[in-house]
C-alpha positions in Angstrom: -14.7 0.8 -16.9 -11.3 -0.9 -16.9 -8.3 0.4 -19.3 -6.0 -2.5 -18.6 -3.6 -1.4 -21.4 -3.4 -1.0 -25.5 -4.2 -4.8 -25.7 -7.1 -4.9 -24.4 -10.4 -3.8 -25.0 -11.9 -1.5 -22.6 -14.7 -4.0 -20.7 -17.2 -3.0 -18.5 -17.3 -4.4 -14.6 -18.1 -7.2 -13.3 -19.7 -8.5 -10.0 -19.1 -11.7 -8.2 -21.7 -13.7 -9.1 -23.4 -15.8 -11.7 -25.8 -13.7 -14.1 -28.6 -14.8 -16.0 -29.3 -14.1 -19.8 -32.2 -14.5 -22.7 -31.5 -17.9 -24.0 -33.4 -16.4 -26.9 -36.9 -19.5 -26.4 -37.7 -17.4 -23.1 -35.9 -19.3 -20.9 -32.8 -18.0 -18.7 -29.5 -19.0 -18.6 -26.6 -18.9 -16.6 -23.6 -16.9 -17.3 -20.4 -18.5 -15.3 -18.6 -15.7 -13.4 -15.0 -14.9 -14.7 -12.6 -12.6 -13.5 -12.9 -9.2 -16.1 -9.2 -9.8 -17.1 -7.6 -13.1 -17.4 -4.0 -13.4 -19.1 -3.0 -15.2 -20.6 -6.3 -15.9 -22.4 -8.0 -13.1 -23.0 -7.3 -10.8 -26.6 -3.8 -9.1 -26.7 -2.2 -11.7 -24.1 -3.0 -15.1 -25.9 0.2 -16.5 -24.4 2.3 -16.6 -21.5 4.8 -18.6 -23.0 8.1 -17.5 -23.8 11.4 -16.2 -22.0 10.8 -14.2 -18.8 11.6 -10.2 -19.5 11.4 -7.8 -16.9 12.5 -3.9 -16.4 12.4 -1.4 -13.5 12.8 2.2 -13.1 12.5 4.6 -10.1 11.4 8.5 -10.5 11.0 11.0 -7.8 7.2 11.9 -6.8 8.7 14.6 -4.0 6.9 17.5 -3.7 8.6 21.0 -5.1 6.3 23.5 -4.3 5.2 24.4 -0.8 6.3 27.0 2.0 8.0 26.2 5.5 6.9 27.8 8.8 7.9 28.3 12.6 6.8 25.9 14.7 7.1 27.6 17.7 5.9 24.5 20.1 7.3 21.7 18.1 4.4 19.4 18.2 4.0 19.1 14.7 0.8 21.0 14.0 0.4 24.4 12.4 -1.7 27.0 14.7 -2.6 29.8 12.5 -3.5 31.9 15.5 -0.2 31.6 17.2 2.5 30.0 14.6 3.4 31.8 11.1 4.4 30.7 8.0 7.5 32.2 5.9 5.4 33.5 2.9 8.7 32.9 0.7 6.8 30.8 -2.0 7.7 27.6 -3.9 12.1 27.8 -3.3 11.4 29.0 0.4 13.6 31.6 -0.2 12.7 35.4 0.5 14.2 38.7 -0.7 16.8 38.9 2.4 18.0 35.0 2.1 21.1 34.0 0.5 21.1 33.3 -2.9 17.5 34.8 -3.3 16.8 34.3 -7.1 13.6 36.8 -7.1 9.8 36.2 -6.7 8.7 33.1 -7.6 5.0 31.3 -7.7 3.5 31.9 -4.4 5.8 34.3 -2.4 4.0 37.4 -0.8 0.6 36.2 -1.9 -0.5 35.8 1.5 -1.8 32.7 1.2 -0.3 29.4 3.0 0.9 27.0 -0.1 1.1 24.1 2.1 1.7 20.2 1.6 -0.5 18.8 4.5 1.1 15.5 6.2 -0.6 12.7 5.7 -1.3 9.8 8.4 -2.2 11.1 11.7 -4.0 14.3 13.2 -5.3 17.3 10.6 -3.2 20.5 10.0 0.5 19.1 10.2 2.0 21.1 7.3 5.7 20.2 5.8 8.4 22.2 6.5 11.3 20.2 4.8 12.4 17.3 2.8 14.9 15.2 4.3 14.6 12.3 1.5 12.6 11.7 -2.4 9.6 9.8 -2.4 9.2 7.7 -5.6 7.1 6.1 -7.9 9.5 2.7 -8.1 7.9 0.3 -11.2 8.9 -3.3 -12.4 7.5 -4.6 -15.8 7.4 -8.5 -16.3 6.5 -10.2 -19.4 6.2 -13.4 -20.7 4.9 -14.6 -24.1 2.0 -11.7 -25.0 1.4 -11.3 -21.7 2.7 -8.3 -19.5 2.2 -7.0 -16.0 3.8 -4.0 -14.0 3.7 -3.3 -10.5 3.9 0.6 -9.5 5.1 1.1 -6.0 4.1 4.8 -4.5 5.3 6.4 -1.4 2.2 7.8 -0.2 -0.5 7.3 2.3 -2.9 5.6 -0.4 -4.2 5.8 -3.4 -7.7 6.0 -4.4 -9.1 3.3 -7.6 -10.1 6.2 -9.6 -6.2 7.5 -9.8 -5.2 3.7 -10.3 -7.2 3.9 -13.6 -5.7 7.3 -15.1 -2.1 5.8 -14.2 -2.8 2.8 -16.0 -4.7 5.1 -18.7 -1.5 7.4 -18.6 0.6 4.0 -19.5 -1.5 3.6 -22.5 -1.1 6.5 -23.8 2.4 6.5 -23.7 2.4 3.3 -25.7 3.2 0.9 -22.5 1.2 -2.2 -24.2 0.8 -3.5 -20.5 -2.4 -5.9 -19.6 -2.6 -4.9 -16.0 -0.9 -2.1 -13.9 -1.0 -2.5 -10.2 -0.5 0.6 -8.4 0.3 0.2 -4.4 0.7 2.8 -2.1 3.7 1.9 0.8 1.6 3.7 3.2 4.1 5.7 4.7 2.9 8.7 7.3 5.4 11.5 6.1 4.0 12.4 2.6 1.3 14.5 1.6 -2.1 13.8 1.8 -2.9 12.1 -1.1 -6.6 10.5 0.1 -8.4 13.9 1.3 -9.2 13.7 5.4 -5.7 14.9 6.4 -6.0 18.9 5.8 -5.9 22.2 7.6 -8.7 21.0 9.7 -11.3 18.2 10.3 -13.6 18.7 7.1 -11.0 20.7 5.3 -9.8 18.9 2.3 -5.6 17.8 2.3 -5.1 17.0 -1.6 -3.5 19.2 -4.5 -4.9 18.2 -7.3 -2.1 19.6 -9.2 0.2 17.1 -7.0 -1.8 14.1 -7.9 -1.8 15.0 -11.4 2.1 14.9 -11.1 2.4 11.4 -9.2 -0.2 10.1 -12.4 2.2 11.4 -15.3 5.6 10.2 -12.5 4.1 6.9 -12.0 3.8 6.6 -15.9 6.7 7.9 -16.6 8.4 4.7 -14.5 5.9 1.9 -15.9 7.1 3.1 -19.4 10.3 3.4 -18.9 10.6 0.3 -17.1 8.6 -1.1 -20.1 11.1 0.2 -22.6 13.9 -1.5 -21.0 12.6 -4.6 -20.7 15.7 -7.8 -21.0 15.9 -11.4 -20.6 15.9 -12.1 -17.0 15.9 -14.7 -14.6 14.2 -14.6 -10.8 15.6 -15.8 -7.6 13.0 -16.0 -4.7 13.5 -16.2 -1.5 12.2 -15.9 2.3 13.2 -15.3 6.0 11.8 -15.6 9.6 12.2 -11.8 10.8 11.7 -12.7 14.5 13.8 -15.8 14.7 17.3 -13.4 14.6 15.8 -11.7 17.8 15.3 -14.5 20.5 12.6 -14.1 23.2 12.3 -10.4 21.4 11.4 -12.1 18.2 9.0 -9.8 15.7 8.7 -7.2 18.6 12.6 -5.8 17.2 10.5 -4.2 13.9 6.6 -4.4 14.7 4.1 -4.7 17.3 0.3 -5.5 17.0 -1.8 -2.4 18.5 -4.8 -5.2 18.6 -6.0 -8.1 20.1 -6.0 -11.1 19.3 -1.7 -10.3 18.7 -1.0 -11.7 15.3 2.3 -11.3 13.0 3.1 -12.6 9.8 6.5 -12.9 10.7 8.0 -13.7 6.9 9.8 -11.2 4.7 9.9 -12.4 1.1 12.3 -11.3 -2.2 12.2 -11.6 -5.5 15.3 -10.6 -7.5 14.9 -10.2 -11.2 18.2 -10.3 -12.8 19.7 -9.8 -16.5 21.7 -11.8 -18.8 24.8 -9.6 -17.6 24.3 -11.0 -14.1 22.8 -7.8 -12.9 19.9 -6.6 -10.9 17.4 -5.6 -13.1 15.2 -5.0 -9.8 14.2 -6.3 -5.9 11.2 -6.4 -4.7 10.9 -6.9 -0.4 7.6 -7.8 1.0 7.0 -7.6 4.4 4.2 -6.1 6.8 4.4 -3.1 8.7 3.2 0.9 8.9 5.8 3.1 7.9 5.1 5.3 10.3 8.2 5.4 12.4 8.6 9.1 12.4 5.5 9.5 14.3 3.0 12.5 14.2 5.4 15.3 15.4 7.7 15.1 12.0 7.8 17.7 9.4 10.0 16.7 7.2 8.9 14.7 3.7 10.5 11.1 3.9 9.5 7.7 2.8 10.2 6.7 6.7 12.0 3.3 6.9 11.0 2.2 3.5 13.8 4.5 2.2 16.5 2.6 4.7 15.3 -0.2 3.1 16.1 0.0 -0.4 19.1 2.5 0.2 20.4 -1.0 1.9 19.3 -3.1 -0.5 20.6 -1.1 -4.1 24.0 0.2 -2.2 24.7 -1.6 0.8 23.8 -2.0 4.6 26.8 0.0 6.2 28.0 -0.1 10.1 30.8 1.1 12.0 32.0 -2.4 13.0 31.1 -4.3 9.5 29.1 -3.9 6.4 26.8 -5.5 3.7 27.4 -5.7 0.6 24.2 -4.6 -1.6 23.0 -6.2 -4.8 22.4 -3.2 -7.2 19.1 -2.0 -9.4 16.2 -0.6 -8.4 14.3 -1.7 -4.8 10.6 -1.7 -4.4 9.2 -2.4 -1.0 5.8 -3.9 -1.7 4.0 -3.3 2.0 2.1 -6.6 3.4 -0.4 -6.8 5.4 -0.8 -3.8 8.0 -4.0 -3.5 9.3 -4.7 -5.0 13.0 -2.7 -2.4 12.9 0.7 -3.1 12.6 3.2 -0.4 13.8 6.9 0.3 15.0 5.6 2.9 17.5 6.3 1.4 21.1 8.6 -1.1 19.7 13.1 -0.8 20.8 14.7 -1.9 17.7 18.2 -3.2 18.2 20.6 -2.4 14.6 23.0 -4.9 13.7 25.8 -3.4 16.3 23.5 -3.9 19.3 22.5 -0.4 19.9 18.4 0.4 20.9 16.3 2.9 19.1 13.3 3.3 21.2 12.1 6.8 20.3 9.9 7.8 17.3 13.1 9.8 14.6 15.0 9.2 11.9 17.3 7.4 14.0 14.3 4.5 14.9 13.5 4.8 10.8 17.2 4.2 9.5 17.5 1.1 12.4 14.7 -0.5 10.9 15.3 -0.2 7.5 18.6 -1.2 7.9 17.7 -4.4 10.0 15.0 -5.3 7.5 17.7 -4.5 4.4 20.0 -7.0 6.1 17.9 -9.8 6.8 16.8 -9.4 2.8 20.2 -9.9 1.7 20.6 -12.5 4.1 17.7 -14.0 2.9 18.8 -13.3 -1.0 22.1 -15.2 -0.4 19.9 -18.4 -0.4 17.5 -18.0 -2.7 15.9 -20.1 -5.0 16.1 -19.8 -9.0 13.1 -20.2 -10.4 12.7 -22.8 -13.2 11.3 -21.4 -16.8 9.1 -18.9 -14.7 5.8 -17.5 -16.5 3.9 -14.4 -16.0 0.0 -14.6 -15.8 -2.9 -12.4 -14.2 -6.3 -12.9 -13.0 -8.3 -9.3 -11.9 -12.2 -8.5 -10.7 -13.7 -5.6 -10.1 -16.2 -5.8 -7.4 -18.6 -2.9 -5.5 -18.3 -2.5 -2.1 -21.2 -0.2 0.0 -19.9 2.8 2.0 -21.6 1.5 5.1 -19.0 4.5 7.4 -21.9 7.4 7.7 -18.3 9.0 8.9 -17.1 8.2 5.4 -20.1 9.1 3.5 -19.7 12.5 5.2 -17.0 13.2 4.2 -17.9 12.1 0.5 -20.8 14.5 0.5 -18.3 17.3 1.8 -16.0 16.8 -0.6 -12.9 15.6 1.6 -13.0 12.4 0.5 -13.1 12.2 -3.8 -14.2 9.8 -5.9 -16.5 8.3 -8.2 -19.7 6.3 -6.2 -22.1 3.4 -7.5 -25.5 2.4 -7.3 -27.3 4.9 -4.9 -29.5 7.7 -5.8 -27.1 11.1 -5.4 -30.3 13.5 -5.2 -31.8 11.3 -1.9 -30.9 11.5 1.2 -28.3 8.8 1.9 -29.0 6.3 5.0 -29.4 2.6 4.9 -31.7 1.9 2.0 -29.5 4.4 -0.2 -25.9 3.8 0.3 -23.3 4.3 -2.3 -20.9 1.7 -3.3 -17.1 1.9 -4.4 -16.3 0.1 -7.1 -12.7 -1.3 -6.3 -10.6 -4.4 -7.8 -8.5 -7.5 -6.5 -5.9 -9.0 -8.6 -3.8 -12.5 -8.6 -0.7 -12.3 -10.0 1.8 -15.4 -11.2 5.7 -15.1 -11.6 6.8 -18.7 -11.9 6.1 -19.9 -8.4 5.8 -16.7 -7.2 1.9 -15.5 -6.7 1.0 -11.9 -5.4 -2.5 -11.1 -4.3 -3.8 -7.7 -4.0 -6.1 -6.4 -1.3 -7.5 -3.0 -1.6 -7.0 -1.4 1.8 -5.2 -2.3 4.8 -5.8 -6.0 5.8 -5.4 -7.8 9.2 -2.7 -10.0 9.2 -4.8 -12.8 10.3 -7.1 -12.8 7.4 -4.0 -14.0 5.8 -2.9 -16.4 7.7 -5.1 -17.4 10.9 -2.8 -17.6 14.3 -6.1 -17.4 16.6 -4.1 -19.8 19.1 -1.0 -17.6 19.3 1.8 -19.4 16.9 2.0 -16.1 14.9 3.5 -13.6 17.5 6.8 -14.9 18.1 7.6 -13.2 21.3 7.3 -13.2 24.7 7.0 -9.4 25.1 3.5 -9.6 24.0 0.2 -11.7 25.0 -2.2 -13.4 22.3 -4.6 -11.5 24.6 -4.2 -8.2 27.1 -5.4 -9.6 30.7 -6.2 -5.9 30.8 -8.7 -5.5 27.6 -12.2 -4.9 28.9 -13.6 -5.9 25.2 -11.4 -8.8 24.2 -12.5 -10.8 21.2 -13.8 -14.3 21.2 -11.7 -16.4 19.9 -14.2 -18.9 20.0 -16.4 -17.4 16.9 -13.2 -17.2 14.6 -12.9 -18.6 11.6 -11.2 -21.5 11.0 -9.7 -20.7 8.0 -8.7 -21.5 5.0 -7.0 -18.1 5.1 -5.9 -16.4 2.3 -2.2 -17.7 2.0 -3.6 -21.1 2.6 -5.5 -20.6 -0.3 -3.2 -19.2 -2.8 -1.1 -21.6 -5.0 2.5 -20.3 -5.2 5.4 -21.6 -3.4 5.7 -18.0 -2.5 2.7 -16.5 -1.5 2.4 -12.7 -1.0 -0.2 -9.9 -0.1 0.1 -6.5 -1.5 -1.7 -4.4 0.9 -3.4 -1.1 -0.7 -2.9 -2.8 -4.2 -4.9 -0.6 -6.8 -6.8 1.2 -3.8 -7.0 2.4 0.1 -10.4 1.6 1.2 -9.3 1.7 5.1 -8.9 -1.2 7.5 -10.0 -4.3 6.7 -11.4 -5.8 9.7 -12.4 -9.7 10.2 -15.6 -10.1 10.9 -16.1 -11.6 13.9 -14.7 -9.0 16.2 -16.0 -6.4 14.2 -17.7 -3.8 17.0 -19.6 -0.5 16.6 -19.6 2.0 19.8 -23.7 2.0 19.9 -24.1 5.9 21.0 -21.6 7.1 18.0 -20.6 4.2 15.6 -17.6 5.4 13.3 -17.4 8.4 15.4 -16.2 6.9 19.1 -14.5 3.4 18.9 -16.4 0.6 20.7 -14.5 -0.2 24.2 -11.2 -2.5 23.8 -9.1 -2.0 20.7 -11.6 -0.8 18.0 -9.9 2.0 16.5 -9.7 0.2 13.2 -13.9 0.1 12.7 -13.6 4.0 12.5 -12.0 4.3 9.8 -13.1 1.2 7.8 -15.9 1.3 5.0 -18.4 -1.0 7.1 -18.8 -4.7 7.7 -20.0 -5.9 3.9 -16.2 -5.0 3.1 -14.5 -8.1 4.6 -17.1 -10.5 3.3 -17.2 -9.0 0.2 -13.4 -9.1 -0.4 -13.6 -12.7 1.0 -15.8 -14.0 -1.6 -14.0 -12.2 -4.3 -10.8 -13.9 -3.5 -12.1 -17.2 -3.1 -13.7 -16.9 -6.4 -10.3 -15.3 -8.6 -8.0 -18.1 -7.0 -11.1 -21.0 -7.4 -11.6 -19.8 -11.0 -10.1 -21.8 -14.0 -10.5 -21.2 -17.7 
């Protein structure tokens, strides 16, 4: 069931396809497909028309309860055999610290209270927090109709949790039609999915802490809804790799895959108030947050925080600075599947200097370089005539194809509700479980925002089979040296999804409203044959292991074609 908001009745799902009914004489009819919510139109959002209004908020989803410990070789993961842990409870502070306040929850229990890292290898506990992570929500309206986009610094975030923010938001009185909740991705945070724990099979998420990101998330969409003004929107776009010469987009990202491809094109959107202030910016661009790398203990957003630090206060340098443009920032992650990554890639800061290895000091270069060319980008936007807010969304099941997934499903790492399978038979090829999941299209003026629910190659958006979306010449469409290489040959031709969409400004929210893994195009989409989803297939086929199966893509495809085709 959807809860879209006060304004709407609850309605049950939906699949892509035309359904046939009793005409009542015996015959059947068909029943035309249409997207489950569709505003304006629908009851409670009659209208779009009417001044654009918008509000944003930011509050802190940082964990405040978990205990540091020694790690003695520095690698990142906590050895229980060899490496201790203080047992000094929530504060981290023990009878013989300074400024010891007494026992608190937790300390001398004997038990580890841990936040396990998400992103990379099992049992990578937190030691510290070096900056907040946020929930970080803008509100739009116009006429009845009202849409909010809830940015989260974490890993992902399953559909089920989508649905009790956006039932949380309710609740609270926020009479929003559709909440879309996105997860930045970001590798420093706790696990927030389930497969990141102590241990492989060991389950990484605290209930308790999702239960606060639900009511934190909430709390911004409300608040943001609450102080909603008359705004206007400013749009704009840059070439990332164009600054950087024969570097081009390998200064900020590299693509870990072949065939290379880059969507090379960072968008804004400035909403700002009668007062001439920012009411709110939102940056999309594609990339894993994951500068950091796998050794880091400390909780951070990763570059994301650079980012909007830059873009709220200012991008500062010893030799010159930035102004910045005020209110709150929301980075609203692209495309990153393929995969996407600044690990491997020298970024060069606006004074010149390289940042090659994986710190704080790589993270703070590229956020930074990515807050510039923003405001760069900002300082030549384009005003947006009479702009009006509208939303299409579909719910749609996809099967759980990854026996590695469903595993972990009937261990209870992974959590969350399943479709369409029998729970009490054994589960294998004629009895797999579906996830139900949703894709929406959102309209701002010419502004339109398409959500994807997982981690989407790059070219699925916007094709570059023949190499005219890598701009560089550090990097080959093709590695001479890849004993699996795709064929190019059996790619699709496209339309791809931007060429579809019909805003002047097209954007993809990656890991909107759910994390369902990579999302892998179909025609290089390879099993290994002794241990699929277990062992990647020869050549770069990491991605296929932690994807929900082949139907996804497809599935997704046929979704989108169908929510951008559709017209009242």
């Amino acid at each position: 069931m959807l809860v879209f908001g006060s304004a709407l009745a609850l309605i049950g799902t939906t699949l892509s396809c035309n359904k046939s009914g009793d005409t009542g004489d015996g015959s059947a009819a068909v029943v035309e497909w249409r997207p489950d919510v569709v505003c304006p139109g629908d009851a409670g959002c009659e209208t779009n028309e009417g001044t654009l209004m918008a509000g944003a908020a930011a509050v802190a989803i940082t964990p405040t309860c978990f205990e540091a410990w020694e790690d003695l070789d520095g690698n990142g993961e906590y050895d229980k055999y060899n490496e201790s842990y203080f047992d000094c409870g929530c504060d981290q502070l023990c009878e013989d610290d300074d400024g010891y306040p007494g026992a608190d929850d937790g300390e001398g229990d004997g038990e580890f209270q841990a936040v396990w890292l998400a992103g990379f290898q099992n049992g990578r506990p937190a030691n510290s927090v070096h900056d907040d992570m946020w929930a970080r929500a803008v509100v739009m309206q116009s006429g009845d109709t009202t849409v909010a986009l809830v940015v989260l610094d974490v890993v992902g975030w399953f559909y089920d949790e989508a649905l009790r923010i956006r039932e949380a938001v309710a609740a609270s009185g926020g009479d929003v039609d559709v909440v879309v909740v996105q997860s930045t991705h970001q590798h420093e945070g706790p696990d927030t999915l389930g497969q990141w724990g102590a241990a492989l099979g060991k389950r990484g998420v605290d209930d308790d802490y999702i239960d606060d990101v639900v009511a934190n998330a909430a709390e911004a969409v409300v608040t943001a809804y609450n102080g909603m003004e008359t705004a206007t929107l400013e749009l704009s776009s840059i070439d990332t790799a164009a600054p950087f010469g024969a570097k081009g987009t390998r200064n900020l990202v590299r693509d870990s895959r072949d065939p290379k491809i880059i969507d090379e094109m960072l968008y804004t959107a400035q909403f700002i108030g009668a007062s001439g202030d920012t009411i709110a910016t939102l940056v999309n661009w594609g990339n894993h947050p994951e500068a950091l790398s796998d050794e880091n203990t400390a909780i951070t957003s990763d570059y994301a925080h650079y980012l909007r630090e830059g873009i709220e206060q200012g991008v500062f340098y010893d030799s010159y600075e930035v102004e910045g443009v005020g209110g709150v920032c929301l980075y609203v992650n692209a495309a990153v599947g393929g995969l996407m990554t600044p690990l491997g890639v020298t970024v060069t800061d606006g004074e010149g200097i390289d940042f090659d290895q994986s710190g704080f000091e790589k993270s703070e270069a590229i956020g930074k370089v990515l807050a510039e060319l923003a405001l760069e980008a900002m300082a030549d936007s384009v005003a947006a005539e009479d702009p009006t807010v509208s939303v299409r969304a579909a719910t749609l099941y996809i099967p759980v194809q990854n026996t590695a997934f469903q595993a972990m499903f009937l261990m209870g790492v992974l959590e969350r509700d399943l479709y369409n399978y029998d729970p009490d038979d054994l589960v294998d090829e004629d009895n797999q479980p579906d996830l139900l999941t949703e894709i929406d299209l959102i309209d701002v003026g010419p502004l339109q925002m398409l959500t994807v629910p997982g981690e989407l190659f790059p070219e699925l958006a916007i094709g570059g089979y023949d190499g005219t979306r890598l701009n560089t010449e550090e990097s080959e469409l093709i590695d001479e040296d890849n004993d699996n290489p795709p064929d190019l040959d059996q790619a699709p031709d496209g339309p791809y999804f931007k060429d579809l969409m019909g805003g002047d400004f097209n954007w993809i929210v990656g890991l909107g409203n759910d994390e369902i893994g990579y999302l892998v195009p179909s025609y290089d989409y390879k099993l290994d044959e002794g241990l699929p989803y277990i062992n990647q297939a020869d050549g770069d086929h990491y991605e296929e292991t932690n994807s929900v199966g082949p139907q996804a893509v497809p599935l997704i495809q046929s979704m989108v074609n169908d929510i951008i085709d559709w017209t009242p």
